[in-house]
DSSP file (Angstrom, degrees, kcal/mol; ACC not computed):
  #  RESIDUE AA STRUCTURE BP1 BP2  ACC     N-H-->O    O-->H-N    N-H-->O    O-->H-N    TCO  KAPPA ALPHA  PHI   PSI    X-CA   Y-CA   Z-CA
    1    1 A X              0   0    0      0, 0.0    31,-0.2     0, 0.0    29,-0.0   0.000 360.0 360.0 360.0 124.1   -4.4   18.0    1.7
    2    2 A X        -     0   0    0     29,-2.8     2,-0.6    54,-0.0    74,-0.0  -0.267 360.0-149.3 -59.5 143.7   -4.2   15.2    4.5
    3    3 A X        -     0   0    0     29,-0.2    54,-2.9    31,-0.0     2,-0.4  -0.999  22.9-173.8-118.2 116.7   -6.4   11.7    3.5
    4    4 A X  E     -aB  34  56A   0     29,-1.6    31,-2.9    -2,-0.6     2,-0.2  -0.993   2.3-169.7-113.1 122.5   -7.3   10.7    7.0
    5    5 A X  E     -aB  35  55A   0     50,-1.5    50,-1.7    -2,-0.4     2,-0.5  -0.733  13.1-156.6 -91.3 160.1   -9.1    7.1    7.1
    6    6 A X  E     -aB  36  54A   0     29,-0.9    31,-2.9    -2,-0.2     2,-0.5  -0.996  14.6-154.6-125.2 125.9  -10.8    5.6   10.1
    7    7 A X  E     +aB  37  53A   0     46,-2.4    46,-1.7    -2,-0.5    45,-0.7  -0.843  43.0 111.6-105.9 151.6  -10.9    2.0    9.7
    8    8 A X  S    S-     0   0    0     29,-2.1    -2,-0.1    -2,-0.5    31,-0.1  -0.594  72.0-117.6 156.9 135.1  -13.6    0.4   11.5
    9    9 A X  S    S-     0   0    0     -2,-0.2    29,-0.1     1,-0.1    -1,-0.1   0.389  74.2 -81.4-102.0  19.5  -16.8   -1.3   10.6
   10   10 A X  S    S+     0   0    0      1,-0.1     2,-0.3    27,-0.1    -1,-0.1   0.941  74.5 159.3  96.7  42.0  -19.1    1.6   12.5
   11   11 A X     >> -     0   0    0      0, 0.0     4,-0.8     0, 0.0     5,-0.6  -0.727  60.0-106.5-100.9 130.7  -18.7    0.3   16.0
   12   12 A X  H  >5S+     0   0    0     -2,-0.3     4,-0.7     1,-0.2     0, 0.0   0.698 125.0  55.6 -56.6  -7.2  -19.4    3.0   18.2
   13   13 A X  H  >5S+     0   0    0      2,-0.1     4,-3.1     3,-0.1    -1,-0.2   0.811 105.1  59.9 -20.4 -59.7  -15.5    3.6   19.2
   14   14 A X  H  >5S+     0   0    0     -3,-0.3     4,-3.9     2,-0.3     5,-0.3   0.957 109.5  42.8 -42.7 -72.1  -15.3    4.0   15.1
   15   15 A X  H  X5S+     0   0    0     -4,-0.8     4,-3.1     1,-0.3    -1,-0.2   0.848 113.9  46.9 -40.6 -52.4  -17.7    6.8   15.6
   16   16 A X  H >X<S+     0   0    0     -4,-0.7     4,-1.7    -5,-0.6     3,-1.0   0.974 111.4  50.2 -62.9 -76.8  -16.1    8.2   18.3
   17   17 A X  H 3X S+     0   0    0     -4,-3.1     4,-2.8     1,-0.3    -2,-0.2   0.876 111.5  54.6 -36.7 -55.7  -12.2    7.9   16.5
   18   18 A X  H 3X S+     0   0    0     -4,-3.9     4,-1.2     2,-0.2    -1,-0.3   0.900 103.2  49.2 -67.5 -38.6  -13.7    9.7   13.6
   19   19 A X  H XX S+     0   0    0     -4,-3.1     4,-2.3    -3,-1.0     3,-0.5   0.984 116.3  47.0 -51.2 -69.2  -15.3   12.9   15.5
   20   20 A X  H 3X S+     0   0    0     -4,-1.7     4,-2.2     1,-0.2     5,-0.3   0.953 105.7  57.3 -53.1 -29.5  -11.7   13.4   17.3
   21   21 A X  H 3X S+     0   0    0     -4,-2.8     4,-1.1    -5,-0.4    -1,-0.2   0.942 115.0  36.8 -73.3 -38.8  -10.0   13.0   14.3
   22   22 A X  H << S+     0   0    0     -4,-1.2     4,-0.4    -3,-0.5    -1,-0.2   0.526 113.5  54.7 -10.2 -48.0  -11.9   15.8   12.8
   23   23 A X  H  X S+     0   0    0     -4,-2.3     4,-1.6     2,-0.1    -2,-0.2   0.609 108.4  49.0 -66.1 -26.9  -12.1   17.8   15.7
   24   24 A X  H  X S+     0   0    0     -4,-2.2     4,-1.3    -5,-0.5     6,-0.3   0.808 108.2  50.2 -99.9 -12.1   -8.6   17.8   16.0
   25   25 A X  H  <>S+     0   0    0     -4,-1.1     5,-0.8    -5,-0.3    -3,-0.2   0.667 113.1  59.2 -93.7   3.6   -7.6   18.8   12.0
   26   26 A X  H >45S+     0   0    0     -4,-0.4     3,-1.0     3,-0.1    -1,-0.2   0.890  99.6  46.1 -58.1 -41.9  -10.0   21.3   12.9
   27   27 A X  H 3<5S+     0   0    0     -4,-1.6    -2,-0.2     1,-0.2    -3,-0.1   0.481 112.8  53.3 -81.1  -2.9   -8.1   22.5   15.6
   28   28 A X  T 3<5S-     0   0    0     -4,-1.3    -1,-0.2     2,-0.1    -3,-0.1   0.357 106.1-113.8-108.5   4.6   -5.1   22.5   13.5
   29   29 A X  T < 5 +     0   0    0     -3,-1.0    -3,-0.1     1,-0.2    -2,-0.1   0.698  59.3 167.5  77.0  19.9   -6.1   24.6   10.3
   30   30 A X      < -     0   0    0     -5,-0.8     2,-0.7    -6,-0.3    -1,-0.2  -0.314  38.4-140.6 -61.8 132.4   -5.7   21.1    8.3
   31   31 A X        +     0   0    0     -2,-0.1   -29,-2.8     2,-0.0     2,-0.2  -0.885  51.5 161.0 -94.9 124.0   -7.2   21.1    4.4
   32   32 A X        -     0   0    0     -2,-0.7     2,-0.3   -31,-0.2   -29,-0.2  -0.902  45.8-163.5-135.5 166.5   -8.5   17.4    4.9
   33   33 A X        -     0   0    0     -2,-0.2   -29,-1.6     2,-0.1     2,-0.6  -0.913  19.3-161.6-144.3 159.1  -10.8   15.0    3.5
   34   34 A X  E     -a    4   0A   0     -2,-0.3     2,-0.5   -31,-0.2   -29,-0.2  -0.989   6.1-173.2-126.3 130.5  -11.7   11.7    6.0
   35   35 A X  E     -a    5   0A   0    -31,-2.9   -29,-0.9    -2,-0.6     2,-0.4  -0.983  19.7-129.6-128.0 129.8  -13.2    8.6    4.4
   36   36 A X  E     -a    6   0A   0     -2,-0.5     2,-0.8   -31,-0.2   -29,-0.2  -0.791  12.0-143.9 -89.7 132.5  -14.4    5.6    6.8
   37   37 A X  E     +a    7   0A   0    -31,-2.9   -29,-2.1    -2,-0.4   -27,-0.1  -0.805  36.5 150.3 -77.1  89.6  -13.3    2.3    6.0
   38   38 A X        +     0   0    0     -2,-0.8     2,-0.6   -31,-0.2    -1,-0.1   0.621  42.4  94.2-105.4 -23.1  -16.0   -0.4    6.7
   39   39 A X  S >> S-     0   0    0     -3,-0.1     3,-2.3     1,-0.1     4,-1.3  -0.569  72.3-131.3 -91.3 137.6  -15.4   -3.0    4.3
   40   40 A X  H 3> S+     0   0    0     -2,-0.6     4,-0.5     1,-0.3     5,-0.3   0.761  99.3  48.9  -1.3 -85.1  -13.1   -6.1    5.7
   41   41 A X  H 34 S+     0   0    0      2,-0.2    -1,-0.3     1,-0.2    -2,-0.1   0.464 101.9  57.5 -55.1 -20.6  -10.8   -6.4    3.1
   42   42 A X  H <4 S+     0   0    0     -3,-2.3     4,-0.4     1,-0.1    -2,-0.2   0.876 115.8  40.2 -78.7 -56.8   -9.9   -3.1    2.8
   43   43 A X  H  <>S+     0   0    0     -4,-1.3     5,-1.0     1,-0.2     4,-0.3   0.354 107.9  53.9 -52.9 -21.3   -8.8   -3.2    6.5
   44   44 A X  T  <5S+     0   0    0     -4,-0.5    -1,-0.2    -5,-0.2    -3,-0.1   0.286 100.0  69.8-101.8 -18.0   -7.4   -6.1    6.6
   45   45 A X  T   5S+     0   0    0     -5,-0.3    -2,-0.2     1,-0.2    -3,-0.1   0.840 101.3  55.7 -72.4 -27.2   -5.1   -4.4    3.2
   46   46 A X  T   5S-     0   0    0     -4,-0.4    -1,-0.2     2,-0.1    -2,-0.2   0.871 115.8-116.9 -83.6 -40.1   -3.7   -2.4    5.8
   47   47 A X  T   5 +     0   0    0     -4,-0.3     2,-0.7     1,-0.3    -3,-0.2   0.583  65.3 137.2 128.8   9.1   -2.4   -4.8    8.1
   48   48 A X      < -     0   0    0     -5,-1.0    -1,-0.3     1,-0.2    -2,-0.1  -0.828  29.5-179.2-116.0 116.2   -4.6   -3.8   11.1
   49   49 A X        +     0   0    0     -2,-0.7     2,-0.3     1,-0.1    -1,-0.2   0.641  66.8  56.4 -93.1 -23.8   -6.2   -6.6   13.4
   50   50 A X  S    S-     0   0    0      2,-0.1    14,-1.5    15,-0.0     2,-0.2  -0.999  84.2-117.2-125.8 114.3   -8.2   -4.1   16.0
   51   51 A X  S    S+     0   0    0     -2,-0.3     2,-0.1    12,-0.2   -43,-0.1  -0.329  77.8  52.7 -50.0 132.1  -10.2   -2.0   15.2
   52   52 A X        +     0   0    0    -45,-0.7    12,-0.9    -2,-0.2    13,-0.5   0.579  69.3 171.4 -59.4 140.5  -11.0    1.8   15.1
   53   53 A X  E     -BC   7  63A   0    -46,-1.7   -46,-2.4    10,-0.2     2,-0.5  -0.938  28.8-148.1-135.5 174.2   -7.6    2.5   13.5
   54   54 A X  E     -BC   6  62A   0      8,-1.6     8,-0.9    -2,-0.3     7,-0.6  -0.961  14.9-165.4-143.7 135.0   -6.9    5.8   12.3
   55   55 A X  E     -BC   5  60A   0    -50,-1.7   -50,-1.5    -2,-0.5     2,-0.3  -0.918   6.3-157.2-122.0 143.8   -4.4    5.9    8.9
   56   56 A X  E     -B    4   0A   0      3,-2.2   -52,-0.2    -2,-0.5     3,-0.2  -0.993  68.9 -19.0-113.1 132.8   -2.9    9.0    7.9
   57   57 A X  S    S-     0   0    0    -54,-2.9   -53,-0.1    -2,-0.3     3,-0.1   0.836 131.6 -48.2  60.8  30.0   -1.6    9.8    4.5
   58   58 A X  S    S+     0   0    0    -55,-0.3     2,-0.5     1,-0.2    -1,-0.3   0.886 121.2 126.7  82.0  33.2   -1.5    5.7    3.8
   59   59 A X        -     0   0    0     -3,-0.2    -3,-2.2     0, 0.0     2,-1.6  -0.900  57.8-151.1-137.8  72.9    0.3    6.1    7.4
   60   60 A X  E     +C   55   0A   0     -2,-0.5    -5,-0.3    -5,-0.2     3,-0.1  -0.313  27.6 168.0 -73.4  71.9   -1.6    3.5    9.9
   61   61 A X  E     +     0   0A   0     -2,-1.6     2,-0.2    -7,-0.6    -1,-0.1   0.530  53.7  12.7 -57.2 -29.4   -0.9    5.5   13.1
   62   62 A X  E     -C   54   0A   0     -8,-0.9    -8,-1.6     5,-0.0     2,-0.4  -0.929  60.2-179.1-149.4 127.5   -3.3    3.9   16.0
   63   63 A X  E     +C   53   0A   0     -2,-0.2   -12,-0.2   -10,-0.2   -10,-0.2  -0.945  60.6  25.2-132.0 171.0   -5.2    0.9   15.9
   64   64 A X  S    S+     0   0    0    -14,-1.5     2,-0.3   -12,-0.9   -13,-0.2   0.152 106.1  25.3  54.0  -3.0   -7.1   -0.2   18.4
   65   65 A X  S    S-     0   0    0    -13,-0.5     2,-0.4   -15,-0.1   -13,-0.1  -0.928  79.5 -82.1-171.9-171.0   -8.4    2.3   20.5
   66   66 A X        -     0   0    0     -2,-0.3     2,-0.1     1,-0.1     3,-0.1  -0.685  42.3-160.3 -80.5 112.7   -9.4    6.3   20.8
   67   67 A X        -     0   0    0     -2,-0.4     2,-0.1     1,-0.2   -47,-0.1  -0.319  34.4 -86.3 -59.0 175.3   -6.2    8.8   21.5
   68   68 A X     >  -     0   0    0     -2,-0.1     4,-1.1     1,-0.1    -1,-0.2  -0.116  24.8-105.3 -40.7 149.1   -6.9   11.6   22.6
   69   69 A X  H  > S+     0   0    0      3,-0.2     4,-1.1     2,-0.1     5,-0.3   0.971 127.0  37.1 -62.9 -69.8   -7.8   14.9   21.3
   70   70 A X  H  > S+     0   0    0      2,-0.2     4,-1.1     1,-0.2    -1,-0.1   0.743 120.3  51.3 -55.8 -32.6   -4.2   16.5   22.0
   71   71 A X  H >> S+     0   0    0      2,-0.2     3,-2.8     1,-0.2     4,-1.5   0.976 109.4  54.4 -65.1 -77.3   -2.5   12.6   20.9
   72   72 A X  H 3X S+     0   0    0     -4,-1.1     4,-1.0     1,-0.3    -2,-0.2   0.625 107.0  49.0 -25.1 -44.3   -4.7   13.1   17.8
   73   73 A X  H 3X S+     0   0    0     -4,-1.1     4,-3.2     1,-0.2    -1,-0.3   0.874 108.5  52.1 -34.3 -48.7   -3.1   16.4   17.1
   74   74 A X  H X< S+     0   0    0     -3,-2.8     3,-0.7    -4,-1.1    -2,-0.3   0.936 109.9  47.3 -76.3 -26.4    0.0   15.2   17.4
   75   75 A X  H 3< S+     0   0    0     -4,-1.5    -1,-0.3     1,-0.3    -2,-0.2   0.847 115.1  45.1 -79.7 -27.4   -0.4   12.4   15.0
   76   76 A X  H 3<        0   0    0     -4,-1.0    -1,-0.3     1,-0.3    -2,-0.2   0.657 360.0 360.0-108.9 -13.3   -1.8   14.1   12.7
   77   77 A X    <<        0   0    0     -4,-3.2    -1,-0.3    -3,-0.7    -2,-0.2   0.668 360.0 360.0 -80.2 360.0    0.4   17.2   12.6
């Protein structure tokens, strides 16, 4: 099972990051679980200074803005 996080303190990007990322391990037959990351410190644990980031597997893959649906696949396959 994939751990996808969204780091992001609920900014409407955040929102946004976290629907594609979903939509797209839908669109890939992924067993997933996504948890948003809101709190500071937690975000800050990762190393990531901009915000929506999107970590895979402990994996920090995009920070700072939205991919794509089809980019989102690919990161996540």
């Amino acid at each position: 099972m994939k751990k996808i996080q969204i780091l992001g303190t609920g900014c409407a990007k955040c929102q946004k990051l976290a629907a594609v990322a979903d939509e797209a391990a839908q669109g890939l037959g992924l067993a997933y679980e996504i948890e948003k990351v809101t709190e500071l410190d937690r975000i800050m644990g990762f190393g990531v200074m901009f915000t929506p980031a999107l970590v895979v597997d402990g994996v920090v893959k995009v920070a700072g803005k939205v991919p794509s649906l089809e980019d989102t696949k690919k990161l996540l396959a």
